[in-house]
C-alpha positions as CSV (number, residue, x, y, z in Angstrom):
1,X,73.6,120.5,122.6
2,X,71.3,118.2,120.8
3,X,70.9,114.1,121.1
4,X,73.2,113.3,118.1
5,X,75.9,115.9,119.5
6,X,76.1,114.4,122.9
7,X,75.9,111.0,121.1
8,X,78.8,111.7,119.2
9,X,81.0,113.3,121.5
10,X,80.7,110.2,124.5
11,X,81.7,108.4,121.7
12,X,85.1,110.5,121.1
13,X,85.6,110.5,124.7
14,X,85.2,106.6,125.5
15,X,87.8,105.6,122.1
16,X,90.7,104.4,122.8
17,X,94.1,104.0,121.1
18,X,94.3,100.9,118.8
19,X,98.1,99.4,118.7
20,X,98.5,98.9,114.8
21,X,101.5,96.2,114.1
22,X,102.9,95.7,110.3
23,X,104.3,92.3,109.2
24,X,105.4,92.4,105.1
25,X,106.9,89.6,103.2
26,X,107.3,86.2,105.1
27,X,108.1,84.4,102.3
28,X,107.4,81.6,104.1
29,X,108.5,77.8,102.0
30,X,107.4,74.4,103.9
31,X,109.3,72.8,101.5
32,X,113.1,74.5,102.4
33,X,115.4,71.0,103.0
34,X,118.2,72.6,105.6
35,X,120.7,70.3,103.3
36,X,120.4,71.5,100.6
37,X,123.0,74.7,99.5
38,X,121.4,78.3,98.3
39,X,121.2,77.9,94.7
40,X,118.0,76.5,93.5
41,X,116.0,77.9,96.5
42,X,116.7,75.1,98.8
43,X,113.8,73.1,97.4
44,X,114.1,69.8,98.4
45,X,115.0,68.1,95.5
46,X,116.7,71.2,93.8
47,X,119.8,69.1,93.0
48,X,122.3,72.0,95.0
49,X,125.2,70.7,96.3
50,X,124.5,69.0,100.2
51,X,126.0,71.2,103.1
52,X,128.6,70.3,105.2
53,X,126.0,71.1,108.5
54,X,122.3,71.4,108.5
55,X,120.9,74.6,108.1
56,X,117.6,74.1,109.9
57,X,116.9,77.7,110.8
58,X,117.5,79.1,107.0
59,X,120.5,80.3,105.2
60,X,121.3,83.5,102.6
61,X,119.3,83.0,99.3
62,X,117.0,80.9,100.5
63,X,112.9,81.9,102.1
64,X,112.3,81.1,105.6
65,X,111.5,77.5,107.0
66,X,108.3,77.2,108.5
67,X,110.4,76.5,112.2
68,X,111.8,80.0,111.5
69,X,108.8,82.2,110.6
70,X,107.6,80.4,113.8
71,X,110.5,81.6,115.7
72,X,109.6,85.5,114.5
73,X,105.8,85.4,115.2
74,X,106.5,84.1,118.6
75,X,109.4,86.7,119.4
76,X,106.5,89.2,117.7
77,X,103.5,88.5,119.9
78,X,105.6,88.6,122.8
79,X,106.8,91.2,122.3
80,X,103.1,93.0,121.0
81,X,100.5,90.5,122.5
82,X,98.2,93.4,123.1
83,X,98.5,94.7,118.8
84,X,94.9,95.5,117.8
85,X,95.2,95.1,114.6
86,X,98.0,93.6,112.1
87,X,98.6,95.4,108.7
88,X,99.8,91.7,106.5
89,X,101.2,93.7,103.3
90,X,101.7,90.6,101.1
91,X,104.6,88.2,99.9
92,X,103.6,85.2,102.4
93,X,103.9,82.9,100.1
94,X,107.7,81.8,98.9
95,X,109.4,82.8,96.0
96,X,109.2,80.0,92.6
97,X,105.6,78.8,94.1
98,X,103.7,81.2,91.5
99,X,103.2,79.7,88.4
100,X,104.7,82.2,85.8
101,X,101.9,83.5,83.3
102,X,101.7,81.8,79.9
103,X,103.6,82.0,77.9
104,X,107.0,81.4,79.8
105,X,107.6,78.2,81.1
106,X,106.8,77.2,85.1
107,X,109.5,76.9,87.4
108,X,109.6,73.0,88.1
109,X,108.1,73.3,91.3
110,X,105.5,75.7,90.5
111,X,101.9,74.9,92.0
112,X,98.9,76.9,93.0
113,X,97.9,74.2,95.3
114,X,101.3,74.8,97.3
115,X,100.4,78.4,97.0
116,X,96.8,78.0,98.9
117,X,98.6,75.7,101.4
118,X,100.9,77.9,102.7
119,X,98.7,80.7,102.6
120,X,96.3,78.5,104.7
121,X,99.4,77.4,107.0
122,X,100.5,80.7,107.7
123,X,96.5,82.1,108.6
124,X,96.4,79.0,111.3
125,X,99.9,80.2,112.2
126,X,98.5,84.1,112.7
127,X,95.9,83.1,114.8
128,X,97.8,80.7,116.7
129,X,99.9,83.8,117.5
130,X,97.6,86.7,117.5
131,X,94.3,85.4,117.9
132,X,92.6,88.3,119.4
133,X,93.6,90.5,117.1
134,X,92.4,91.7,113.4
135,X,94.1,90.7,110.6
136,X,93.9,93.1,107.6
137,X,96.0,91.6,105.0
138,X,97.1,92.4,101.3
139,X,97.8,90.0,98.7
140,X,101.4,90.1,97.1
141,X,102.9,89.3,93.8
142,X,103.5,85.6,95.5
143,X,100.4,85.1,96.9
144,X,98.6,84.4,93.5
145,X,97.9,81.5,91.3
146,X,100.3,83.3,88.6
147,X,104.1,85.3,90.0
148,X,103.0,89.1,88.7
């Protein structure tokens, strides 16, 4: 057996398993009001009809709160504090952030400021959670300065 052979195979021997997690589409919206009914996307000012009792945790029709994406990152490192590496396939960013591409008209609250925010948000919010391990992530048809 030569050098580079025995190289090689100590390294084989010495690897170890990696724990691999997936997370895909958060959706994650800092601006959901929990007063605020389903249609419009529970923007805050999205002029939906008020509910009878706060929804602060989310509700059907409407992208996760920032208290609830919290809520299933802590439940998810608990549960896989020693992942290796996390596979992020996209979609962190809420639906109607996007600005539409020219030539159909932006959803009023449309803004690729709020789109970098919440991307930024949820990375501090990832390695709050996870902060030993790699992040490989992908970019969605949310996460971009135009909805694709």
């Amino acid at each position: 057996m030569n050098r580079f052979t025995s190289t090689v195979l100590i390294g084989i021997q010495a690897a170890t398993a990696l724990k691999i997690v997936t997370l895909s589409d958060p959706h994650m919206m800092p601006q959901y009001d929990p007063y605020n009914g389903s249609n419009g996307f529970c923007w805050d000012d999205s002029g939906a009809e008020p509910l009878e009792y706060p929804a602060f945790f989310g509700q059907v029709g409407c992208d996760p709160p920032v208290e609830l994406v919290r809520i299933m990152l802590d439940k998810f490192s608990t549960e896989h504090p020693d992942a290796d590496v996390m596979l992020l396939t996209g979609d962190i960013v809420a639906h109607a952030v996007a600005l539409e591409p020219p030539p159909k008209s932006p959803y009023s609250h449309a803004s690729y400021g709020d789109v970098l925010g919440i991307l930024a948000n949820f990375a501090n919010l990832l390695h709050e959670y996870f902060p030993n391990t790699v992040i490989l992530p992908t970019q969605g048809n949310n996460d971009d300065k135009y909805h694709y």
